[in-house]
Biopython code that builds the backbone (N, CA, C, O; Angstrom):
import numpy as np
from Bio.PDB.StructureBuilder import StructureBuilder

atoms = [
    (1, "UNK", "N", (-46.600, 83.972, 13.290)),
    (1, "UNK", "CA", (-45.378, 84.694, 13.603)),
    (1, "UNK", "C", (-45.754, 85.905, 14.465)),
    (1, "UNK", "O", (-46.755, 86.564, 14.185)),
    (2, "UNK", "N", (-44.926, 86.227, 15.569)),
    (2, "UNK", "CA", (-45.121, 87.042, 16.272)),
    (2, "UNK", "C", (-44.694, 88.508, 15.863)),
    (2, "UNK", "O", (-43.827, 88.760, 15.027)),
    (3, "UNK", "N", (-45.358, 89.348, 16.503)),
    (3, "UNK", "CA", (-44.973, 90.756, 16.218)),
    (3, "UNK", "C", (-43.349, 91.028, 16.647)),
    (3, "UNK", "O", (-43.020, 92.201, 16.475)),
    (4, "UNK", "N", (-42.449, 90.283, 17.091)),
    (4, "UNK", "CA", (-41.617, 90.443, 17.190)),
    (4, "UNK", "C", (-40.530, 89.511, 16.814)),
    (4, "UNK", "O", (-39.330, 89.752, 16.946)),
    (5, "UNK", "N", (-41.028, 88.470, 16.354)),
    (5, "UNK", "CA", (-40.576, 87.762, 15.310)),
    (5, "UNK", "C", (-40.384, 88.313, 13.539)),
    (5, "UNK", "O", (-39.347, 88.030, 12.938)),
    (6, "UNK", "N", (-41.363, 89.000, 12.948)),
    (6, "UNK", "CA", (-41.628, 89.800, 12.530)),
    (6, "UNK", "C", (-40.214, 90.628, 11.996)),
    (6, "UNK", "O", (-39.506, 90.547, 10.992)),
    (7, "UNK", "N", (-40.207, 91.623, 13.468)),
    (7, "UNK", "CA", (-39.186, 92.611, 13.173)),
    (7, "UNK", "C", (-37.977, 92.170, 13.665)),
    (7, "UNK", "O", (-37.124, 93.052, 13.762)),
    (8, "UNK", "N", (-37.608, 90.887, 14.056)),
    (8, "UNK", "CA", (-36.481, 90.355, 14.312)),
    (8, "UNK", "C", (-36.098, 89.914, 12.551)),
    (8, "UNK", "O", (-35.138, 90.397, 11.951)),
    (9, "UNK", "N", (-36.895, 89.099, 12.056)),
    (9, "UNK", "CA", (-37.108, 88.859, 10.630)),
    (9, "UNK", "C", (-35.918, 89.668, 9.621)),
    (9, "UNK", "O", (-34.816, 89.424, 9.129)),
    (10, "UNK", "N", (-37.176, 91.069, 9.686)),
    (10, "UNK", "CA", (-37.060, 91.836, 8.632)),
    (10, "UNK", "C", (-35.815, 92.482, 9.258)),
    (10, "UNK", "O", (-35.512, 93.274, 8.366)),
    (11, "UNK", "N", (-35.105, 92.607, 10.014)),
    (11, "UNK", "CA", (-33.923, 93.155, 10.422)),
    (11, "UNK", "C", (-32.832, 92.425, 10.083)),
    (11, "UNK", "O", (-31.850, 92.908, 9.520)),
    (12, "UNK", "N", (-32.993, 90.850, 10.515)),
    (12, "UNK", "CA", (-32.109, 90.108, 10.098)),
    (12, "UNK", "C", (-31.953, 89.932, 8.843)),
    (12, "UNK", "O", (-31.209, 88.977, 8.617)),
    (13, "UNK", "N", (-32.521, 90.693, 7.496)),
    (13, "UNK", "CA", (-33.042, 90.489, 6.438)),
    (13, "UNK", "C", (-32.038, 91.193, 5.596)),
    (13, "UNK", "O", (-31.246, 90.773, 4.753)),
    (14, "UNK", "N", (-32.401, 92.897, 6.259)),
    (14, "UNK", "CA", (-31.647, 93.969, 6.623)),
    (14, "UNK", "C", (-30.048, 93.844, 6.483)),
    (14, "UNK", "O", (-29.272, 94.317, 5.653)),
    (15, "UNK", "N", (-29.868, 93.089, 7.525)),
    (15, "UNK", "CA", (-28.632, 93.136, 8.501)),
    (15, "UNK", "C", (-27.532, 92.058, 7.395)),
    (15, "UNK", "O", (-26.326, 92.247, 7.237)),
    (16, "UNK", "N", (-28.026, 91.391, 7.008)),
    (16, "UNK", "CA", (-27.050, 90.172, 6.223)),
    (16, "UNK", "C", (-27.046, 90.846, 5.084)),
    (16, "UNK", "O", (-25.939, 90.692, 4.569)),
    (17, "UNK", "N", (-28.041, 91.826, 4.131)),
    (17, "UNK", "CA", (-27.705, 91.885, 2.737)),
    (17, "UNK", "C", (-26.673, 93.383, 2.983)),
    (17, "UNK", "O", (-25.915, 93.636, 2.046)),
    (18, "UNK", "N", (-26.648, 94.199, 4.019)),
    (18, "UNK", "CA", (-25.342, 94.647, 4.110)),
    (18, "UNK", "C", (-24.124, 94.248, 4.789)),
    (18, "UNK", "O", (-23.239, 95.098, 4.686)),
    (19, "UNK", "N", (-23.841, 93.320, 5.384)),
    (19, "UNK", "CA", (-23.249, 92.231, 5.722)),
    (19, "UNK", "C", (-22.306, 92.047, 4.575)),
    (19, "UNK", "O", (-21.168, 92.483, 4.403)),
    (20, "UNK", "N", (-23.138, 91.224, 3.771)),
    (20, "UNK", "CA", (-22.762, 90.453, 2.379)),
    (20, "UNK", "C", (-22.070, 91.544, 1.633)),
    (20, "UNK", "O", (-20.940, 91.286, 1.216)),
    (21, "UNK", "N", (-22.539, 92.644, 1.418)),
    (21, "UNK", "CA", (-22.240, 93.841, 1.155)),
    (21, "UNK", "C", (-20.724, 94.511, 1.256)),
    (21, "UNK", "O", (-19.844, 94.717, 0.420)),
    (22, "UNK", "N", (-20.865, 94.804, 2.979)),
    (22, "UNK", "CA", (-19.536, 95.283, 2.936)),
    (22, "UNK", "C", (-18.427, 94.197, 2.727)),
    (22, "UNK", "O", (-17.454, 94.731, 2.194)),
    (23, "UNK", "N", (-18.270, 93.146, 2.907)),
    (23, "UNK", "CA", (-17.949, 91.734, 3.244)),
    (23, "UNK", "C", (-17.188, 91.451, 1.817)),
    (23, "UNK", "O", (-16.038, 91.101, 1.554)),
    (24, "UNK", "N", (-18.464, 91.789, 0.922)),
    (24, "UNK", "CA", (-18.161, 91.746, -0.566)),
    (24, "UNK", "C", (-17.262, 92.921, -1.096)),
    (24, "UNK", "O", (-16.207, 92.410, -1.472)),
    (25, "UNK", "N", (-17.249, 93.743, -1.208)),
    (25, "UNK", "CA", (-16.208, 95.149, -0.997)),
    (25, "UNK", "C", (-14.983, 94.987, -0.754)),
    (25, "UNK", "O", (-13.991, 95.009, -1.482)),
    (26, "UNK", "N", (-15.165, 94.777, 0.621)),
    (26, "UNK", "CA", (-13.831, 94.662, 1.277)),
    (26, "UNK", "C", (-12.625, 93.413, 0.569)),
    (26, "UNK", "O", (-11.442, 93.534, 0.251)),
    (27, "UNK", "N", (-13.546, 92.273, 0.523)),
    (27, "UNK", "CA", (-13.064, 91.000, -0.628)),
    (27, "UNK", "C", (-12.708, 91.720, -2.361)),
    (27, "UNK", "O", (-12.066, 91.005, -3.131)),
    (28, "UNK", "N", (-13.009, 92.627, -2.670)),
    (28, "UNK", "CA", (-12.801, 92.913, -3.863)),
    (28, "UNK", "C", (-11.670, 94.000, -3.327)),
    (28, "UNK", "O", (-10.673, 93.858, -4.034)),
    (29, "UNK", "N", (-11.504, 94.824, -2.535)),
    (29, "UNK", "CA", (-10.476, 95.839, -2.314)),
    (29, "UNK", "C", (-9.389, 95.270, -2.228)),
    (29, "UNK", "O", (-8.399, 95.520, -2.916)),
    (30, "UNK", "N", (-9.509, 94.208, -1.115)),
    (30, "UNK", "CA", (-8.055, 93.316, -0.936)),
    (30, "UNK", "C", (-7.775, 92.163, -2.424)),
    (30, "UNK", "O", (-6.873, 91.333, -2.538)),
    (31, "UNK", "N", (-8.427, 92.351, -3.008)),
    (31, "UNK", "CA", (-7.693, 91.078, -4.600)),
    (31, "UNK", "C", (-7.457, 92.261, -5.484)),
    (31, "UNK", "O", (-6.702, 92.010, -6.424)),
    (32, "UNK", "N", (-7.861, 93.353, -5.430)),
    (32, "UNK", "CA", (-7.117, 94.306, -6.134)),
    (32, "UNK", "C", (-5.883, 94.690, -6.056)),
    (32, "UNK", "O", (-5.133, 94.815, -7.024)),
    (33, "UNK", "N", (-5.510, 94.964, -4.535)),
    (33, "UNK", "CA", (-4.478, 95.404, -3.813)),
    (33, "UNK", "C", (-3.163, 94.108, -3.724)),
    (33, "UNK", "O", (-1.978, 94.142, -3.394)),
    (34, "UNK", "N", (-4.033, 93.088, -4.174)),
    (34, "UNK", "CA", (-3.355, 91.852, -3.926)),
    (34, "UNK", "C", (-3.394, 91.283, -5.317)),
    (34, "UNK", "O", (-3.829, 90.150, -5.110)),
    (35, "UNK", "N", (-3.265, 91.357, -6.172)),
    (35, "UNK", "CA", (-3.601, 90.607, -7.631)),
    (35, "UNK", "C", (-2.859, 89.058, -7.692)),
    (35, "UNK", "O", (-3.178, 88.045, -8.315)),
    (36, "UNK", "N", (-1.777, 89.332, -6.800)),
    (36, "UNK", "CA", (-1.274, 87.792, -7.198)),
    (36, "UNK", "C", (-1.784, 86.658, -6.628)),
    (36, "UNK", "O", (-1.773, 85.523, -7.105)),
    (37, "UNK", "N", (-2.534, 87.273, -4.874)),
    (37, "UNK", "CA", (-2.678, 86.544, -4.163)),
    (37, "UNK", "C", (-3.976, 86.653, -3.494)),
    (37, "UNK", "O", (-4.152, 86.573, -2.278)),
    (38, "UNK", "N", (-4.999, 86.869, -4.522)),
    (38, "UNK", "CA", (-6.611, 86.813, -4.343)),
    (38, "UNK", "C", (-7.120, 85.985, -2.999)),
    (38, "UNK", "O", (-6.631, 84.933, -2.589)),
    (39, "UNK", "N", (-8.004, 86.575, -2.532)),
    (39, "UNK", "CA", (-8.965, 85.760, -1.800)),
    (39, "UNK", "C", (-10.130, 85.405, -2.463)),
    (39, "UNK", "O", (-10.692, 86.020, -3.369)),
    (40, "UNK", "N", (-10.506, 84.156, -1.835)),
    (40, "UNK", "CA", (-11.853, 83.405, -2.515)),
    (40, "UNK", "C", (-12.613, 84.102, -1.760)),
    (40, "UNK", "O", (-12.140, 84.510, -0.699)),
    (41, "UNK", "N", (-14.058, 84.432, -2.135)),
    (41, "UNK", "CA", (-15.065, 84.950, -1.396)),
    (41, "UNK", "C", (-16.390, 84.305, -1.319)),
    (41, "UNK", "O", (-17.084, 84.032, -2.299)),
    (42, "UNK", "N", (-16.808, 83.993, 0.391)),
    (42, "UNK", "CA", (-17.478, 83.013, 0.484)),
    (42, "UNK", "C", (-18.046, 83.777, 1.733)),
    (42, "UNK", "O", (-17.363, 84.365, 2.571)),
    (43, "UNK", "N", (-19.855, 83.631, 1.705)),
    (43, "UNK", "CA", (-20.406, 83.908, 2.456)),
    (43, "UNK", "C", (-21.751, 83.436, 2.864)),
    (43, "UNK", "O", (-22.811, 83.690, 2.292)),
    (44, "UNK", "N", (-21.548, 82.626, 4.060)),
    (44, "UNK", "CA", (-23.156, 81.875, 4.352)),
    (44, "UNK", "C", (-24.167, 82.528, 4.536)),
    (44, "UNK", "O", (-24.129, 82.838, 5.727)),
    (45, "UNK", "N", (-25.119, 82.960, 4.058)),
    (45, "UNK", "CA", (-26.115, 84.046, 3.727)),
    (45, "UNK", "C", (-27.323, 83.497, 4.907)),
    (45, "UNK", "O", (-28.032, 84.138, 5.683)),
    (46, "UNK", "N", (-27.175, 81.820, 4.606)),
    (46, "UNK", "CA", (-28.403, 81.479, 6.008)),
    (46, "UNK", "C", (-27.621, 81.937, 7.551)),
    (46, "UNK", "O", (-27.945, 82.675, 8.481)),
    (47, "UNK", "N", (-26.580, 81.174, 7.283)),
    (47, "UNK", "CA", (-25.677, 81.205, 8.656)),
    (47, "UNK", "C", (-25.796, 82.478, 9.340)),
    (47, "UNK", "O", (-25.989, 82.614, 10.548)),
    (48, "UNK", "N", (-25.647, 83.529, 8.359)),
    (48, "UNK", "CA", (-25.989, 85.062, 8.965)),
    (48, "UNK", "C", (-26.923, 85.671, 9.276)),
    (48, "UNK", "O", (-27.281, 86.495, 10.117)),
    (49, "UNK", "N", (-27.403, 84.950, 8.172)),
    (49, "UNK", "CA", (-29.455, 85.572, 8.613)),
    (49, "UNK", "C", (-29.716, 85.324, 10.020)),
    (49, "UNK", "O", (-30.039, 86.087, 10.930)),
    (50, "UNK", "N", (-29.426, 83.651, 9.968)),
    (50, "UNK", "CA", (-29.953, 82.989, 11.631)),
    (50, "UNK", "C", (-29.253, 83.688, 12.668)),
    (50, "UNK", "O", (-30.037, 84.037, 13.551)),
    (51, "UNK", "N", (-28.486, 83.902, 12.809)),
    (51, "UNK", "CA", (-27.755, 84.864, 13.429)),
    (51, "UNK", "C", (-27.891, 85.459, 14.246)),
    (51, "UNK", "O", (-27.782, 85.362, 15.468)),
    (52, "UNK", "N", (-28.331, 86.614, 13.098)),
    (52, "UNK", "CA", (-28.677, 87.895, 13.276)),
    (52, "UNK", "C", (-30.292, 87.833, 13.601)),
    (52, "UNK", "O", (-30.822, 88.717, 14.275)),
    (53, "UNK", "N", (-30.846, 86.996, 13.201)),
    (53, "UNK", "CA", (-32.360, 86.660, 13.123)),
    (53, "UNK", "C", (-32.580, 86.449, 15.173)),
    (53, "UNK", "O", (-33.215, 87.280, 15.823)),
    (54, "UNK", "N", (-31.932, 85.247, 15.798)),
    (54, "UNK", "CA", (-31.607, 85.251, 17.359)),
    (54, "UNK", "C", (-31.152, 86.130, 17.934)),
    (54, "UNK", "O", (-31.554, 86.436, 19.056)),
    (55, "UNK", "N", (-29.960, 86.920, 17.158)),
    (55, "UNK", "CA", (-29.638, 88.147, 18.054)),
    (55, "UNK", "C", (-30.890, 89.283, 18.373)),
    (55, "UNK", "O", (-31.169, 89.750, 19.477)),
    (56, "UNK", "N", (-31.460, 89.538, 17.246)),
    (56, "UNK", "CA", (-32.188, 90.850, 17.024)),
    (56, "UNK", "C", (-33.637, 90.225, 17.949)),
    (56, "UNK", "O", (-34.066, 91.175, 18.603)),
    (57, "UNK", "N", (-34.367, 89.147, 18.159)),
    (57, "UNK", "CA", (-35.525, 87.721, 18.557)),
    (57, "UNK", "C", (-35.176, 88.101, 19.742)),
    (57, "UNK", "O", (-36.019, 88.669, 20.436)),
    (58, "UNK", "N", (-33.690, 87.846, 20.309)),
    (58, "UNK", "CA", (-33.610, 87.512, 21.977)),
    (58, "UNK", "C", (-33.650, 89.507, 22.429)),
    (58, "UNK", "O", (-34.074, 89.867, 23.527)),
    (59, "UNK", "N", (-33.291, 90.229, 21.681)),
    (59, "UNK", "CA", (-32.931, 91.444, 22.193)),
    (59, "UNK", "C", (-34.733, 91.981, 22.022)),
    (59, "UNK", "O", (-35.181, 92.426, 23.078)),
    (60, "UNK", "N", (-35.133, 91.976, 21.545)),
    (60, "UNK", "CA", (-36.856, 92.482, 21.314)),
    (60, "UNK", "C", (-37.218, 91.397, 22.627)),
    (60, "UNK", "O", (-37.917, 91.810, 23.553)),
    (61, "UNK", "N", (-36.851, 90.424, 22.626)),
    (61, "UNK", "CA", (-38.064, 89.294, 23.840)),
    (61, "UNK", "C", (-37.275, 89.798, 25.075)),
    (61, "UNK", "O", (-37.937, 89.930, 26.103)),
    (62, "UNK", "N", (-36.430, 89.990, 25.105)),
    (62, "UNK", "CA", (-35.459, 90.653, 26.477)),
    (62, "UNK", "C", (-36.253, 91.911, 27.132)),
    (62, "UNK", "O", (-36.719, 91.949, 28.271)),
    (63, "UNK", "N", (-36.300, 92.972, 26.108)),
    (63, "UNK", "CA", (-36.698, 94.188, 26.603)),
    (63, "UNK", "C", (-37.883, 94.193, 26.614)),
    (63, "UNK", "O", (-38.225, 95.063, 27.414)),
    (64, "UNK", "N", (-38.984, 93.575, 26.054)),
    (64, "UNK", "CA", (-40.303, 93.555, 26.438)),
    (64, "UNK", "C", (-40.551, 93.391, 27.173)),
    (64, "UNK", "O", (-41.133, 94.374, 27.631)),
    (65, "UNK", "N", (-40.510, 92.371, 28.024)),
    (65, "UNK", "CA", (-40.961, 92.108, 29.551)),
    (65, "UNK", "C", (-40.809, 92.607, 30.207)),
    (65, "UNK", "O", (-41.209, 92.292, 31.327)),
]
sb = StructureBuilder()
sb.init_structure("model")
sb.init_model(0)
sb.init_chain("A")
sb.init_seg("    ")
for serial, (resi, resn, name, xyz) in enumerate(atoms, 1):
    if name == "N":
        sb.init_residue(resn, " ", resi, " ")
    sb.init_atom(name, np.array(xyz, "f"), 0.0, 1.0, " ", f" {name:<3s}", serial, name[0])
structure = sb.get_structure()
């Protein structure tokens, strides 16, 4: 793994468990506010990682060169 694979990684790592986070919050604010008419809360944890994992990969391999 590359040194910038690496910190694409650990960012994308970063980046999804507050993701999930606010994501999760916000899903609990609105079924409060809403009691009759809850939302289900569902969140692809890979889907985001990968993501964020290419976003953060292409933006480090971009500016290096």
């Amino acid at each position: 793994m590359t040194d910038n694979e690496k910190r694409a990684h650990d960012l994308a790592i970063l980046s999804t468990h507050l993701l999930f986070e606010m994501k999760d919050s916000d899903n609990k604010s609105f079924n409060k506010q809403n009691p009759n008419n809850p939302k289900d809360f569902r969140f692809d944890t890979f889907g985001e990682y990968e993501s964020a994992y290419n976003i953060f990969l292409n933006r480090f391999t971009s500016t290096s060169k």
